[in-house]
N, C-alpha and C positions, 0 to 999 in steps of 0.2 A: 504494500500500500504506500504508498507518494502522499506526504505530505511537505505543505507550503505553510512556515510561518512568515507573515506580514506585521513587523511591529511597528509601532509608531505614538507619539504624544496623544494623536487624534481627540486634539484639542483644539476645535471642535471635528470631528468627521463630518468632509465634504464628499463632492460629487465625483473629485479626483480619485481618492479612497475608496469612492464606490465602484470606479472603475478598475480600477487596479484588484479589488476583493472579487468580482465579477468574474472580470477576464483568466484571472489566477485559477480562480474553481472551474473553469474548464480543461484547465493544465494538470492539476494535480486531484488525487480521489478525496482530500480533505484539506480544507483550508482552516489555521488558527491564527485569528489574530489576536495580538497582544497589545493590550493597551499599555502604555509606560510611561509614569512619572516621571517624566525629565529633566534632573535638579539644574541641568545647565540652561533649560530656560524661562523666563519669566515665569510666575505666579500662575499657575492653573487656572483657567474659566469655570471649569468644570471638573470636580473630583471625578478618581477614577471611575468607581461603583456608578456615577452619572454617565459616562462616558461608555462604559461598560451595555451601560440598559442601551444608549443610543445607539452604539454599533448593531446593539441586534436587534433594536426593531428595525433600523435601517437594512440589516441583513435578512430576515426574516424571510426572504424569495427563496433564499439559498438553502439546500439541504446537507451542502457539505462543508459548510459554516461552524465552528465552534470558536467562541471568547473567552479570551482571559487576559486578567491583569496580571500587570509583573511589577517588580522593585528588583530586580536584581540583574546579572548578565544577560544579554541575549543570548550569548551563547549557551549557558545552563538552559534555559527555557527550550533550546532549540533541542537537547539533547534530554528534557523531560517527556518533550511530545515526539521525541524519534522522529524529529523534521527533515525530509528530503534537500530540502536549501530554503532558504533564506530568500524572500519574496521583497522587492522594495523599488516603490513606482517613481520613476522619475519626469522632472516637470521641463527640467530645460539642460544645456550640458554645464553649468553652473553646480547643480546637483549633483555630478557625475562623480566628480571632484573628489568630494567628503566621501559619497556613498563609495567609492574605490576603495579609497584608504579604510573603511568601516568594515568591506567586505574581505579585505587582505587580511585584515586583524583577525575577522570571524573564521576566515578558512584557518587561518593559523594556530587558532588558538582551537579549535572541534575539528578544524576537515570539514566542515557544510560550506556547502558553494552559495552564494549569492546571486538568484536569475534579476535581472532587472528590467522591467517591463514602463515604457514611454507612454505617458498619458497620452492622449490626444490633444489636437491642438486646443479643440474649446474647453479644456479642463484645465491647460498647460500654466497659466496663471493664477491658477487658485493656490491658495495658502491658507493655512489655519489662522496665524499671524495675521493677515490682512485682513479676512474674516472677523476674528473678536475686533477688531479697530474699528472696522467702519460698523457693526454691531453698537459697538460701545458711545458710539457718535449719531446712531438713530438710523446707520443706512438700510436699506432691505438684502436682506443676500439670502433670502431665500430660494431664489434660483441658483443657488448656486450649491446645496445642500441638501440632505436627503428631509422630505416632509418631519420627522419625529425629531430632528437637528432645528431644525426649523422653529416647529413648537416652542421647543426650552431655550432657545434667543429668544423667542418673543416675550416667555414669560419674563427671565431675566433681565431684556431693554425692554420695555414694552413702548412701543411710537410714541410722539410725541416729549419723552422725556430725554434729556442730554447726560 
């Protein structure tokens, strides 16, 4: 059995994330994502356990979907779920960059290879970062997000307020 872990902050999970979790479950016979507290960037919008319920109702199509949070290596996580490699979408060759050097460390430190799959262009600019911003400033982006992401912005900024 093939399995694809896709981790990430997904803070907040966008429409980029949804493609990339999509696309991957046709690749491999089980996809886990991992959501991860990541102390190197700013203050979380959204705790994990919130983050957690969003991924999966936003997953909820998929039948070979399972979530989980983490706090520790990727690579322990990778080697709890017997991960085939290491799943991680990228948006422009900006990304390439980091996510190389992240992949070389993870081959090196387990042996799991890292596949890396290119959003599409109309996703290509999406960011979780740019997201909470204009969020947090009253803009709409809910096209740009899966409906139950959607929701808990609104409740969180709700219109009208700055």
């Amino acid at each position: 059995m093939t399995v694809g872990l896709i981790p990430g902050s997904f803070d907040p999970f966008h429409n980029g994330h949804l493609e990339v979790v999509e696309r991957a479950s046709h690749i491999f016979d089980e996809i886990v994502v991992a959501a991860i507290r990541n102390p190197q960037k700013s203050e979380a919008l959204f705790d994990l356990e919130e983050r957690r319920e969003m991924i999966a109702e936003s997953l909820g199509h998929l039948d070979n979907v399972r979530i989980v949070s983490i706090s520790t290596l990727l690579v322990n996580v990778a080697r709890d779920v017997d991960a085939t490699a290491i799943v991680k979408g990228l948006r422009a060759v900006s990304d390439f960059e980091s996510e190389l050097q992240m992949a070389q460390m993870n081959r090196s430190l387990s042996g799991v290879e890292t596949l890396f799959i290119p959003t599409s262009s109309n996703h290509s600019f999406i960011a979780s970062r740019l997201l909470r911003e204009v969020a947090r400033y009253g803009g709409d982006v809910s096209s740009f997000v899966p409906p139950p992401v959607a929701l808990r912005l609104e409740k969180l900024f709700p219109k009208g307020t700055p």
